[in-house]
PQR file with spaces between the fields and no chain letter, atoms N, CA, C, O and H, PARSE charges and radii, in Angstrom:
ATOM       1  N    UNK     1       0.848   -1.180    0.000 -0.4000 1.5000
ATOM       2  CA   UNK     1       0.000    0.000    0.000 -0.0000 2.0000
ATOM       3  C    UNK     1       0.891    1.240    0.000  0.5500 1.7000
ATOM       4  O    UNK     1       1.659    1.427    0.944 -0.5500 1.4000
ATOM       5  N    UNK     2       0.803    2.287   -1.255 -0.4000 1.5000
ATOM       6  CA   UNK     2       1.142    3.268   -0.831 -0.0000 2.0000
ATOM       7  C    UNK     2       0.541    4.664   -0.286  0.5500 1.7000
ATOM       8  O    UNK     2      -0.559    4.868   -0.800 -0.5500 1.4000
ATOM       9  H    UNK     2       0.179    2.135   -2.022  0.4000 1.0000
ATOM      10  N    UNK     3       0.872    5.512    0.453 -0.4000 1.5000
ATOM      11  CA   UNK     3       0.135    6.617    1.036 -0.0000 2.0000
ATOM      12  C    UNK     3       1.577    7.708    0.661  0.5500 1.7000
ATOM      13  O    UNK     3       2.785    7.623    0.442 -0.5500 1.4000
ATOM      14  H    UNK     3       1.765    5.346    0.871  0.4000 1.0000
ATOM      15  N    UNK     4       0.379    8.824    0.781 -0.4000 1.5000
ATOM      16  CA   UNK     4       1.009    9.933    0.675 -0.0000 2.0000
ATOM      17  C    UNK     4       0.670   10.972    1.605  0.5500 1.7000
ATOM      18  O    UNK     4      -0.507   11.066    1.954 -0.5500 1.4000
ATOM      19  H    UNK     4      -0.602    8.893    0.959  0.4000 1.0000
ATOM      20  N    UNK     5       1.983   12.185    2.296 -0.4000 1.5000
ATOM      21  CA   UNK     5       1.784   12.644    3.351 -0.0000 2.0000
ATOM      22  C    UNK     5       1.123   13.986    2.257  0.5500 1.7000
ATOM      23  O    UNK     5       1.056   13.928    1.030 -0.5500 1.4000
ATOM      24  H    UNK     5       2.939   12.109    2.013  0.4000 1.0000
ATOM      25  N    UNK     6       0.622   15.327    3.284 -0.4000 1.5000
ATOM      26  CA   UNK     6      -0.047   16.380    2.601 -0.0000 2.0000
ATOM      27  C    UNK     6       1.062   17.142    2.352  0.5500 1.7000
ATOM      28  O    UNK     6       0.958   18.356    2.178 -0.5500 1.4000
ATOM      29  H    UNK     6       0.677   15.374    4.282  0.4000 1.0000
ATOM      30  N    UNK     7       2.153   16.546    2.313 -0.4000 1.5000
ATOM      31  CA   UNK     7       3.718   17.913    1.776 -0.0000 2.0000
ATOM      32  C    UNK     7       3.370   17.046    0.660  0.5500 1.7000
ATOM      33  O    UNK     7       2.403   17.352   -0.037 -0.5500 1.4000
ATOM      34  H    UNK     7       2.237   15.559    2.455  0.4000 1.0000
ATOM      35  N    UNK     8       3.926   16.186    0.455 -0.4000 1.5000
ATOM      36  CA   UNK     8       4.277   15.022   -0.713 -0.0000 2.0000
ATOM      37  C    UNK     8       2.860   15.519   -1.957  0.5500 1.7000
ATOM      38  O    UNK     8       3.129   15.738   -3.138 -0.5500 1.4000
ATOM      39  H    UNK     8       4.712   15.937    1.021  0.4000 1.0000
ATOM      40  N    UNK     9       1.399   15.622   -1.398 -0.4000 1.5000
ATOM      41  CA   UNK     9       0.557   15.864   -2.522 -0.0000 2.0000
ATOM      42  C    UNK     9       0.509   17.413   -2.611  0.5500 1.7000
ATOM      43  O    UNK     9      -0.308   17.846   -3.423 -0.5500 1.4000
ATOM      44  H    UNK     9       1.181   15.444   -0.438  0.4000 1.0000
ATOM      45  N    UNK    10       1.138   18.198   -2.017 -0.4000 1.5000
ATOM      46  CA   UNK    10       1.084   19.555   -2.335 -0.0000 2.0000
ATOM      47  C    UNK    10       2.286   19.981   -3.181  0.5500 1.7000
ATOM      48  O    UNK    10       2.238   20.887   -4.013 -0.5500 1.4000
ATOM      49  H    UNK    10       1.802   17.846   -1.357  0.4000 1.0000
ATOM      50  N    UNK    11       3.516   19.150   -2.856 -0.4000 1.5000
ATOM      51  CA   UNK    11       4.796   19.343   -3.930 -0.0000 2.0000
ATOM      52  C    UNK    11       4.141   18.730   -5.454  0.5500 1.7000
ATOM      53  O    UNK    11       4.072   19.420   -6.471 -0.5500 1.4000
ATOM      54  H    UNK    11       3.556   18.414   -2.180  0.4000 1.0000
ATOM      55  N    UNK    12       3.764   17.537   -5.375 -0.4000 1.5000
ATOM      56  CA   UNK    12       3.031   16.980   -6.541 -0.0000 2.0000
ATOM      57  C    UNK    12       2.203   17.962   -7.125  0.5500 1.7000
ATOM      58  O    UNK    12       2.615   18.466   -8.170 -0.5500 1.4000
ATOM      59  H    UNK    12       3.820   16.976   -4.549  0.4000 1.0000
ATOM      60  N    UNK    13       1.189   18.314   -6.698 -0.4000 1.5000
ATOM      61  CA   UNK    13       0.279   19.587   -7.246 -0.0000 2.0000
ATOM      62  C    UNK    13       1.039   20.401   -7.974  0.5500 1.7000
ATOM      63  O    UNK    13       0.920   20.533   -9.192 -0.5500 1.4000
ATOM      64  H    UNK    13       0.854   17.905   -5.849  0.4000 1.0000
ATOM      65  N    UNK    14       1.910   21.027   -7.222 -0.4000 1.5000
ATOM      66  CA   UNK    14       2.976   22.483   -7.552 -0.0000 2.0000
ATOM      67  C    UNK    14       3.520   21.979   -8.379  0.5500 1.7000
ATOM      68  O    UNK    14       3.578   22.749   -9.338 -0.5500 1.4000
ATOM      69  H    UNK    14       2.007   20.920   -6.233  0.4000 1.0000
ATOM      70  N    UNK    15       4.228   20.586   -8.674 -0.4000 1.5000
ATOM      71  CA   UNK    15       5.295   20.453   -9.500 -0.0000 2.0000
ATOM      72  C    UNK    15       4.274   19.800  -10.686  0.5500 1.7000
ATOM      73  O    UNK    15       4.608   20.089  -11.834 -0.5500 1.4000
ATOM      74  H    UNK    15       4.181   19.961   -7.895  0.4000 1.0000
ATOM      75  N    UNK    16       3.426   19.205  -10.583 -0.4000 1.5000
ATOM      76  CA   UNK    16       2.506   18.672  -12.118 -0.0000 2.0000
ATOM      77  C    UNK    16       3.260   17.382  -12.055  0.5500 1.7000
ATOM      78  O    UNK    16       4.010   17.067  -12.979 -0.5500 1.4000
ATOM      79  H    UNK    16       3.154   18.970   -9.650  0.4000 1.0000
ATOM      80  N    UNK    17       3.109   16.697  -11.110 -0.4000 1.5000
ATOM      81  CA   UNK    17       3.687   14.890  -10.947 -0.0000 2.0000
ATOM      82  C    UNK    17       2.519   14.528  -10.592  0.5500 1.7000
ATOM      83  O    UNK    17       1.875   15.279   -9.860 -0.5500 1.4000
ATOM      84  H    UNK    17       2.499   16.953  -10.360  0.4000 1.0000
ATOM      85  N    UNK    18       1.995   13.341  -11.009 -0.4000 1.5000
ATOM      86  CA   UNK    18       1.182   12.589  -10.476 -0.0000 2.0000
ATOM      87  C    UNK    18       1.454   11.419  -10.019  0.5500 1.7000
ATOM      88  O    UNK    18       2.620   11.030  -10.086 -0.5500 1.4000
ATOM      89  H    UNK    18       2.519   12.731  -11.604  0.4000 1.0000
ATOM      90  N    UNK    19       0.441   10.586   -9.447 -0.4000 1.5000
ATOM      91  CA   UNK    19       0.375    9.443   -8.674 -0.0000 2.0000
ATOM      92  C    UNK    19       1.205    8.641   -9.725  0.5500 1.7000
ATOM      93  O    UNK    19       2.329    8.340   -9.324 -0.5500 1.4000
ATOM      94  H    UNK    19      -0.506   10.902   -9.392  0.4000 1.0000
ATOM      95  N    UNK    20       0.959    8.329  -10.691 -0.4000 1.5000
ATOM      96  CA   UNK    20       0.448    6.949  -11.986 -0.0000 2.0000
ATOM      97  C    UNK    20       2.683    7.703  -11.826  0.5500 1.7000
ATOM      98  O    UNK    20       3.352    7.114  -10.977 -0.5500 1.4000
ATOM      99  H    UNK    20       0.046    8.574  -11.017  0.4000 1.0000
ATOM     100  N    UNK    21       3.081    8.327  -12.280 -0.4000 1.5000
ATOM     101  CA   UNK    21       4.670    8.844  -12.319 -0.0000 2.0000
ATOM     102  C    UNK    21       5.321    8.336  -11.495  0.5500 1.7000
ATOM     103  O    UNK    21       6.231    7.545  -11.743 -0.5500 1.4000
ATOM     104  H    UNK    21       2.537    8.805  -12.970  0.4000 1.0000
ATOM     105  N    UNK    22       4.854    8.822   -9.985 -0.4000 1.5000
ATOM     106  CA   UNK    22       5.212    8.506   -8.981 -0.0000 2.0000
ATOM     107  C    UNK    22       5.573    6.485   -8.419  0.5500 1.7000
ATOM     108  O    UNK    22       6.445    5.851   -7.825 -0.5500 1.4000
ATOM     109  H    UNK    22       4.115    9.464   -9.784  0.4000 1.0000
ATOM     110  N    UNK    23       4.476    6.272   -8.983 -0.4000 1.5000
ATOM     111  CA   UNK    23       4.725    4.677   -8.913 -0.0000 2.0000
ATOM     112  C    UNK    23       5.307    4.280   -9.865  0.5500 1.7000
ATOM     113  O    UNK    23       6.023    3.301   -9.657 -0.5500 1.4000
ATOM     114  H    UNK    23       3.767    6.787   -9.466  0.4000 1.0000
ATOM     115  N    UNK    24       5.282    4.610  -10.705 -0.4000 1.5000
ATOM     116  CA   UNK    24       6.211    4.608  -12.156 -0.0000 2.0000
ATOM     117  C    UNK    24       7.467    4.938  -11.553  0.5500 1.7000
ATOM     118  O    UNK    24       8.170    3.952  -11.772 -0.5500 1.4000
ATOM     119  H    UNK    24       4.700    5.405  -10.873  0.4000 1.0000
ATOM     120  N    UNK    25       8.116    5.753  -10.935 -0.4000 1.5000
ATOM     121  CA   UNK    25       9.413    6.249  -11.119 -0.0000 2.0000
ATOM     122  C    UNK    25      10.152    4.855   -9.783  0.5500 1.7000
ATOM     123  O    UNK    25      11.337    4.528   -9.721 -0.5500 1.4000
ATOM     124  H    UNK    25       7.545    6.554  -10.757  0.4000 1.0000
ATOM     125  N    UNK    26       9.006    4.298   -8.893 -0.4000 1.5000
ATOM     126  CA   UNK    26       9.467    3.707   -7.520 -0.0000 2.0000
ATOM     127  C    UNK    26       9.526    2.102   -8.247  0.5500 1.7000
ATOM     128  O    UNK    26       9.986    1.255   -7.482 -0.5500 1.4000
ATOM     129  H    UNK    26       8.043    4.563   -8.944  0.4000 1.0000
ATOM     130  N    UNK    27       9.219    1.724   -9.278 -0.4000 1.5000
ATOM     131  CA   UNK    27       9.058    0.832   -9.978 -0.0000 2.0000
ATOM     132  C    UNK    27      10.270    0.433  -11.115  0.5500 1.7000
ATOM     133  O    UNK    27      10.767   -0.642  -11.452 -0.5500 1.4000
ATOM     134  H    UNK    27       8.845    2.412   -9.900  0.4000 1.0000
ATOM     135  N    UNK    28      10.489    1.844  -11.531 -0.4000 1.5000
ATOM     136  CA   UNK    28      11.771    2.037  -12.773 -0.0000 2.0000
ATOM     137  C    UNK    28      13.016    2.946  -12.348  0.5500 1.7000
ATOM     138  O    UNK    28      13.614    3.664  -13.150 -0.5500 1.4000
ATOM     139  H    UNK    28      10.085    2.717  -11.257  0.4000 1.0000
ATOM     140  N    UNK    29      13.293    2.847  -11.176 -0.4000 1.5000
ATOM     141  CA   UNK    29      14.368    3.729  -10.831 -0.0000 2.0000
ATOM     142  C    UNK    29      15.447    3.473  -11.214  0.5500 1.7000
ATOM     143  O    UNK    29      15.537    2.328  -11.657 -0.5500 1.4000
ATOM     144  H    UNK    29      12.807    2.264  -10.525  0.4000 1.0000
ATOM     145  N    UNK    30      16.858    4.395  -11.255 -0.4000 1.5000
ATOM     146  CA   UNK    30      18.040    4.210  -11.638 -0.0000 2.0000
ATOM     147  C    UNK    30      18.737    4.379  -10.635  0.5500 1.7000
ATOM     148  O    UNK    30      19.796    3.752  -10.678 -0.5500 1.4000
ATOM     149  H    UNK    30      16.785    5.325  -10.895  0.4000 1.0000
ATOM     150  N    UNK    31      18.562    5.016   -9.683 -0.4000 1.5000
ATOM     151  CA   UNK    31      19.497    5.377   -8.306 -0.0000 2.0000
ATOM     152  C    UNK    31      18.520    4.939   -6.885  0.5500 1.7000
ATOM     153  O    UNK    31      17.347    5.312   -6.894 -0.5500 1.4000
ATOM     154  H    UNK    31      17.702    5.525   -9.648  0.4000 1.0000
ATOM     155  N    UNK    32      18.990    4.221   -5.794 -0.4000 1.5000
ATOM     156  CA   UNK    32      18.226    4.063   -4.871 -0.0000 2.0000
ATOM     157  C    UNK    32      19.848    4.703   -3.880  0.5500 1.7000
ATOM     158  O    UNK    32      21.009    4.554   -4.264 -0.5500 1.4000
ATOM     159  H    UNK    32      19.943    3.918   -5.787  0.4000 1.0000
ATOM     160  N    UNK    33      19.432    5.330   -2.710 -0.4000 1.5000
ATOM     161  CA   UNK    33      20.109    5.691   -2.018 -0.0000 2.0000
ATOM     162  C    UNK    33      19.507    6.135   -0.237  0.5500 1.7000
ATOM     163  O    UNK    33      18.304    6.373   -0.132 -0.5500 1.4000
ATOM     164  H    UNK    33      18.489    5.451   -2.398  0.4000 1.0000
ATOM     165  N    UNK    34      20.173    6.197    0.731 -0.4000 1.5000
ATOM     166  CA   UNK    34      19.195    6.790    2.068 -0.0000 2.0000
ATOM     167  C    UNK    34      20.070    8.135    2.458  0.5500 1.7000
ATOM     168  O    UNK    34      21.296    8.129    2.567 -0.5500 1.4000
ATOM     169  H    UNK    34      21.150    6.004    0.645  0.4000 1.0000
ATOM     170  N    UNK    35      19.386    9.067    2.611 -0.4000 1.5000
ATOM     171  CA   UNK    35      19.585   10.221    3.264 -0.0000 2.0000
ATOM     172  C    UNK    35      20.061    9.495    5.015  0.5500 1.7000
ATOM     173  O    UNK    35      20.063    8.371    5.517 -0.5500 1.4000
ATOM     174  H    UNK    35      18.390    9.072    2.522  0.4000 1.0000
ATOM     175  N    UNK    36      20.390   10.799    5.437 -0.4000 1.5000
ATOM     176  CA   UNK    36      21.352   10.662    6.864 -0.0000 2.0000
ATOM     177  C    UNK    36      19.666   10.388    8.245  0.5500 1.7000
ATOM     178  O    UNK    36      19.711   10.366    9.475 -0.5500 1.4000
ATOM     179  H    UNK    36      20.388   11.712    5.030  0.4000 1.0000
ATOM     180  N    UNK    37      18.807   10.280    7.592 -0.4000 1.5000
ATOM     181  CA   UNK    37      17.938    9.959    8.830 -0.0000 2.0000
ATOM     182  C    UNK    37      17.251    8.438    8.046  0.5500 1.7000
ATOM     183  O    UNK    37      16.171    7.946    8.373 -0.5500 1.4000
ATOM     184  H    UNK    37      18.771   10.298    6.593  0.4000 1.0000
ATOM     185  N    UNK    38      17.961    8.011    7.216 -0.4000 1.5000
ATOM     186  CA   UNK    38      17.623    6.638    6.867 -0.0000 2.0000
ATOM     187  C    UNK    38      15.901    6.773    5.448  0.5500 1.7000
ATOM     188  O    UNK    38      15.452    5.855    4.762 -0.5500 1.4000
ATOM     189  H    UNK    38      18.838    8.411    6.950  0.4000 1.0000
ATOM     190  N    UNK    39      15.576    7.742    5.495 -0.4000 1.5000
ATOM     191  CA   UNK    39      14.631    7.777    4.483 -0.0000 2.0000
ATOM     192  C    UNK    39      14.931    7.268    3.120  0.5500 1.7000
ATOM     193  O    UNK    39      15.739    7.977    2.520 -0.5500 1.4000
ATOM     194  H    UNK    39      15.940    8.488    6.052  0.4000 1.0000
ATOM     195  N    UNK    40      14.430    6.062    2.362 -0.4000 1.5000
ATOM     196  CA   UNK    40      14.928    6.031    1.090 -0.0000 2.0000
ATOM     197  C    UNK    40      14.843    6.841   -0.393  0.5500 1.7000
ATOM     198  O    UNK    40      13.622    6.931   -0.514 -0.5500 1.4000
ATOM     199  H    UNK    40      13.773    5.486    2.849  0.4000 1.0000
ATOM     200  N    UNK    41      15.367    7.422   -1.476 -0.4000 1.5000
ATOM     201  CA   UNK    41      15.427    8.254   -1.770 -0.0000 2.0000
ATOM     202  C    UNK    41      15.424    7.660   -3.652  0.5500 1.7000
ATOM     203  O    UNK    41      16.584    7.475   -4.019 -0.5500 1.4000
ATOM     204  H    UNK    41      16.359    7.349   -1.378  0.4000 1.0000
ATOM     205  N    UNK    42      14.647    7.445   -4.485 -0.4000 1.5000
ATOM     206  CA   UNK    42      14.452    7.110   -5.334 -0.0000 2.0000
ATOM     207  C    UNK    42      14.789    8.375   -6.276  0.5500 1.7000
ATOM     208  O    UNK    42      14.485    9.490   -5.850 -0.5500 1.4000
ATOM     209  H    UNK    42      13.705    7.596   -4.187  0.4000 1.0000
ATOM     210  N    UNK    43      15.305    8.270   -7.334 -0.4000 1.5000
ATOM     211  CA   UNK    43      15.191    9.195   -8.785 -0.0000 2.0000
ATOM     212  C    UNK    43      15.335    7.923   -9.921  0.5500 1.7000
ATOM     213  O    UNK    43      15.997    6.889   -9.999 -0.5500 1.4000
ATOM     214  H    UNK    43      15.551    7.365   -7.680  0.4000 1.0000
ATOM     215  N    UNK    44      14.325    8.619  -10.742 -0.4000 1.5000
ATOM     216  CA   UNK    44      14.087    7.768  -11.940 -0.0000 2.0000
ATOM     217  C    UNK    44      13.540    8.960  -12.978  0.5500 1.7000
ATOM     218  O    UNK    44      12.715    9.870  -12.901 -0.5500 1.4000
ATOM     219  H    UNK    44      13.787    9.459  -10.679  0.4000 1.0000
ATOM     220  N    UNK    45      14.229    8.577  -13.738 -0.4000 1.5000
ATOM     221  CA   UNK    45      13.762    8.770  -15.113 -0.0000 2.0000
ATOM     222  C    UNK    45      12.242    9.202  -16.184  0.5500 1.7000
ATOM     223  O    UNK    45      12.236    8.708  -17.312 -0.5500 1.4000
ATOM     224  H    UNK    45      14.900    7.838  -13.801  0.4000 1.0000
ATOM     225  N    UNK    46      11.440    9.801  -15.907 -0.4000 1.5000
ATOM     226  CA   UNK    46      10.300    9.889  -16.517 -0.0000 2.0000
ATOM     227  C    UNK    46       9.803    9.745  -18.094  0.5500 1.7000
ATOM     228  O    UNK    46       8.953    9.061  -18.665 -0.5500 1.4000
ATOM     229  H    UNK    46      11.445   10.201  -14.991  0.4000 1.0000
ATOM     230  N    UNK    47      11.103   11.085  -18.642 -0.4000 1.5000
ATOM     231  CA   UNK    47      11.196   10.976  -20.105 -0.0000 2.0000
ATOM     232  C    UNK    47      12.602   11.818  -20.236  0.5500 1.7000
ATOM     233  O    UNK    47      13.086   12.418  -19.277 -0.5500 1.4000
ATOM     234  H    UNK    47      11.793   11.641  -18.179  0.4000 1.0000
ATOM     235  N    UNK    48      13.086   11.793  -21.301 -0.4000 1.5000
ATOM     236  CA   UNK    48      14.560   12.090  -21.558 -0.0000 2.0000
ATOM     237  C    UNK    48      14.254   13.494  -20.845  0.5500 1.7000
ATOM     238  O    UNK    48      14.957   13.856  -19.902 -0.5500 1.4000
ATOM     239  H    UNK    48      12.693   11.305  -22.081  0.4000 1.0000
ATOM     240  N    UNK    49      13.522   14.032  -21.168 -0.4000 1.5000
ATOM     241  CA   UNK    49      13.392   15.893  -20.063 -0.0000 2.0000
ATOM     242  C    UNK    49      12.963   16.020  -18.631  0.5500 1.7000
ATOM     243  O    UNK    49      13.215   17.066  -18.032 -0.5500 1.4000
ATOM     244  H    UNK    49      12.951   13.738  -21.934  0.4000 1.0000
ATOM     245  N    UNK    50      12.189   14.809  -17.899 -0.4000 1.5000
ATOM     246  CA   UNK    50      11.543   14.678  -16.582 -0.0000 2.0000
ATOM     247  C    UNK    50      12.383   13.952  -16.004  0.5500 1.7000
ATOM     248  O    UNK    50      12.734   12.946  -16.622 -0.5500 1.4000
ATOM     249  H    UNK    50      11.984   13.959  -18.385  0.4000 1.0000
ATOM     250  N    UNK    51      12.967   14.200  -14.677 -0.4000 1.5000
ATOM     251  CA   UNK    51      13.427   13.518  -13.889 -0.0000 2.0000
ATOM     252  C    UNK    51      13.074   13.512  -12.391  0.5500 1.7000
ATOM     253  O    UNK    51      13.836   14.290  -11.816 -0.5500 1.4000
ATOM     254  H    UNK    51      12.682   15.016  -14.175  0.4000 1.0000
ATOM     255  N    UNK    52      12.325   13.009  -11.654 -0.4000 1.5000
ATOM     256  CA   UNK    52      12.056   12.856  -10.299 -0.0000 2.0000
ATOM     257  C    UNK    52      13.255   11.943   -9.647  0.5500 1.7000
ATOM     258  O    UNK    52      14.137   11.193  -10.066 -0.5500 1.4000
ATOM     259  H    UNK    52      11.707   12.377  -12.121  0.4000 1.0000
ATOM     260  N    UNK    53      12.655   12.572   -8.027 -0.4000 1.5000
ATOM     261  CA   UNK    53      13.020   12.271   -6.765 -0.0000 2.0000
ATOM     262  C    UNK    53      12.286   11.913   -6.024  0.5500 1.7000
ATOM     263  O    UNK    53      11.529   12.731   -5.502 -0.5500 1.4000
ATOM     264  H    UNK    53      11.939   13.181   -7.686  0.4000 1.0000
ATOM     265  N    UNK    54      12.238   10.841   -5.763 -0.4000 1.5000
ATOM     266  CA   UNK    54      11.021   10.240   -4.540 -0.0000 2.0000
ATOM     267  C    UNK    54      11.553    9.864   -3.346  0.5500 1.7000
ATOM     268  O    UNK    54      12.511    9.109   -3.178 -0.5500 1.4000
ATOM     269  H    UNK    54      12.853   10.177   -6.187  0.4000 1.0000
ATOM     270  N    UNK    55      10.865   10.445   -2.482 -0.4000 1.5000
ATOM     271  CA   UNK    55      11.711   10.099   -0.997 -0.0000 2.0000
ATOM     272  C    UNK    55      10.598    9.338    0.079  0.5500 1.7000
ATOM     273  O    UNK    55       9.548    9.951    0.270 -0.5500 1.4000
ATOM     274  H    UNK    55      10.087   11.058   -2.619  0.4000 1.0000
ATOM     275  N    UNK    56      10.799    7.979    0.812 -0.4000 1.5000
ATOM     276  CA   UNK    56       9.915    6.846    0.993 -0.0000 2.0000
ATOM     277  C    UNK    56      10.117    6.965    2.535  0.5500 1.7000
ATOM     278  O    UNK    56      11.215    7.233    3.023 -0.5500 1.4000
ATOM     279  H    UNK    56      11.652    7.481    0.656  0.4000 1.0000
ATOM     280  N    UNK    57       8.986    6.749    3.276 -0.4000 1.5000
ATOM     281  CA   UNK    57       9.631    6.141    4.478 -0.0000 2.0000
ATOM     282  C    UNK    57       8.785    4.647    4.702  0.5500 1.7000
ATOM     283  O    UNK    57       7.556    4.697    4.740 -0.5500 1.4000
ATOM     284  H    UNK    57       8.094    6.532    2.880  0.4000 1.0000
ATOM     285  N    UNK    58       9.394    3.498    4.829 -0.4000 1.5000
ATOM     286  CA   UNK    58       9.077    2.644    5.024 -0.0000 2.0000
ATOM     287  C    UNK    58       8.373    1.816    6.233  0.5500 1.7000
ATOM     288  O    UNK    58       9.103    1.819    7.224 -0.5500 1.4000
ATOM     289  H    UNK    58      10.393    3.457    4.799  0.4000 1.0000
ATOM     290  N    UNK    59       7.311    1.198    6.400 -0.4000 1.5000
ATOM     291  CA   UNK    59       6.762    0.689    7.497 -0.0000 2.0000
ATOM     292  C    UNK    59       6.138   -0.476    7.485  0.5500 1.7000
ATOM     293  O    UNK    59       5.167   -0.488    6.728 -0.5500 1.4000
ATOM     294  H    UNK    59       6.719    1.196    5.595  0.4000 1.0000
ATOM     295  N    UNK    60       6.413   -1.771    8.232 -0.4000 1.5000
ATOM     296  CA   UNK    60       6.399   -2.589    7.061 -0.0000 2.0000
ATOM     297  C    UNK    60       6.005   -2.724    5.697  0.5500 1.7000
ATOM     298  O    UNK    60       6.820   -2.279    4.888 -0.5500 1.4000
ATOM     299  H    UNK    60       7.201   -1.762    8.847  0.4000 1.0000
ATOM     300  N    UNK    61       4.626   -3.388    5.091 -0.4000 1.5000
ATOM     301  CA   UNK    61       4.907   -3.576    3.642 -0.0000 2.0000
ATOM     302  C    UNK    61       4.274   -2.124    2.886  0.5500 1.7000
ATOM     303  O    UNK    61       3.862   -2.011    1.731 -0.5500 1.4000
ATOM     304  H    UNK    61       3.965   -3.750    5.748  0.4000 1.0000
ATOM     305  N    UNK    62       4.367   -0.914    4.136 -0.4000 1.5000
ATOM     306  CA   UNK    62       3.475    0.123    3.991 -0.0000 2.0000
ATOM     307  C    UNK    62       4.654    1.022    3.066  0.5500 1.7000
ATOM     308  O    UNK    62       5.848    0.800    3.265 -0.5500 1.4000
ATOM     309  H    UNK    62       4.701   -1.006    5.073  0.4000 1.0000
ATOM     310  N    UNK    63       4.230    2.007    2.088 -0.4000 1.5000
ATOM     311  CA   UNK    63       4.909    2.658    1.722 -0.0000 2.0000
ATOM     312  C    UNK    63       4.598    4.424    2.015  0.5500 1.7000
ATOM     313  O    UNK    63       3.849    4.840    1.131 -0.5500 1.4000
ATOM     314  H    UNK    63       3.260    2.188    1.926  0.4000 1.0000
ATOM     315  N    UNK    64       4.928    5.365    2.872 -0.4000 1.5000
ATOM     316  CA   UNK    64       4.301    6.118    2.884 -0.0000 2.0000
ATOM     317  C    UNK    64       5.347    7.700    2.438  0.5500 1.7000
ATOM     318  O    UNK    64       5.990    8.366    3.250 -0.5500 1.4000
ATOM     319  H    UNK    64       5.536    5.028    3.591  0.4000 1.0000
ATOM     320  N    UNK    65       5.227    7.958    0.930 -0.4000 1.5000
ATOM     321  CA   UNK    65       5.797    9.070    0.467 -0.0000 2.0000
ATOM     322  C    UNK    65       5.651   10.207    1.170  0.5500 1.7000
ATOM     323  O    UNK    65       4.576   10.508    1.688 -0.5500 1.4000
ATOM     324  H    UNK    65       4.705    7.417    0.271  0.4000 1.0000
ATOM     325  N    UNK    66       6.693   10.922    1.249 -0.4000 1.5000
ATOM     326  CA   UNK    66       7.347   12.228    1.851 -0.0000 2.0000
ATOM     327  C    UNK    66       7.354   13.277    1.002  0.5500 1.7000
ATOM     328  O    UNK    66       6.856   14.371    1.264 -0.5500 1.4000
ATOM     329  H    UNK    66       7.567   10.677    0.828  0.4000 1.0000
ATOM     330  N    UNK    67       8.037   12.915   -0.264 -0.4000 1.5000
ATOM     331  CA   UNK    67       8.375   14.512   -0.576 -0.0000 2.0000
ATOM     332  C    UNK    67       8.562   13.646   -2.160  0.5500 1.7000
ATOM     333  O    UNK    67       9.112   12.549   -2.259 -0.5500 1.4000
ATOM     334  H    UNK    67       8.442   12.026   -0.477  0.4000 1.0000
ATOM     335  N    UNK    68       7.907   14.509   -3.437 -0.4000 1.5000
ATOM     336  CA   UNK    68       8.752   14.646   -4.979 -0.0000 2.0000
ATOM     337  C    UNK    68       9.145   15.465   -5.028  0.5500 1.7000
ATOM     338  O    UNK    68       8.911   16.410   -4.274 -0.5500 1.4000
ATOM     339  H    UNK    68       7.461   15.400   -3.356  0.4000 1.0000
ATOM     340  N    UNK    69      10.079   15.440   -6.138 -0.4000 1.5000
ATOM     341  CA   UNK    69      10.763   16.662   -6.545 -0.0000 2.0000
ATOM     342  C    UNK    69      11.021   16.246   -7.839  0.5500 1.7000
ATOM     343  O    UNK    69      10.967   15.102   -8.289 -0.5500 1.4000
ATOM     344  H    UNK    69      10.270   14.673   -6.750  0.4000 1.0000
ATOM     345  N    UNK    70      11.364   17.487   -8.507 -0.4000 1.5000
ATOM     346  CA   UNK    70      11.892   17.551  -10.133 -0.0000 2.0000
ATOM     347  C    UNK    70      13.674   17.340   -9.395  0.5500 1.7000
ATOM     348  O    UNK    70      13.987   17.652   -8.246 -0.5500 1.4000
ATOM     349  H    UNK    70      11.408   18.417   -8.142  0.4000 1.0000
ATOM     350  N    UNK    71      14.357   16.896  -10.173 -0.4000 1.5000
ATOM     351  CA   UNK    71      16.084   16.972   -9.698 -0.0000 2.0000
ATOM     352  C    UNK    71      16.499   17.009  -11.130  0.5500 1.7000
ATOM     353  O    UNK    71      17.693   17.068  -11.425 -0.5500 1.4000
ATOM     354  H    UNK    71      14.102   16.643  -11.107  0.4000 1.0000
């Protein structure tokens, strides 16, 4: 299951990412990495001009997004 916090759908709004991307990008990523408080930190590829950042915090099989970004 994934959830999303109200930063995560208000950056989405602002930035014009949607859901259907978002699982798309956590699905097709090229870089997985954790920031210094352990959050995992996805960027993938959208189209040769779109590139996201997805940042996850994990709970068991729960997925609950933090923050997109364009990078």
């Amino acid at each position: 299951m994934i959830y999303y916090t109200e930063h995560a759908k208000n950056r989405m709004l602002q930035r014009g990412i949607t859901k259907e991307e978002v699982e798309y990008g956590l699905q097709n990523y090229h870089t997985h990495y954790h920031d210094e408080t352990g959050n995992h930190i996805y960027r993938a590829d959208l189209t040769i001009e779109r590139h996201i950042k997805i940042v996850v915090v994990y709970n068991k099989d729960e997925k609950t997004i933090i923050t997109v970004a364009d990078y």
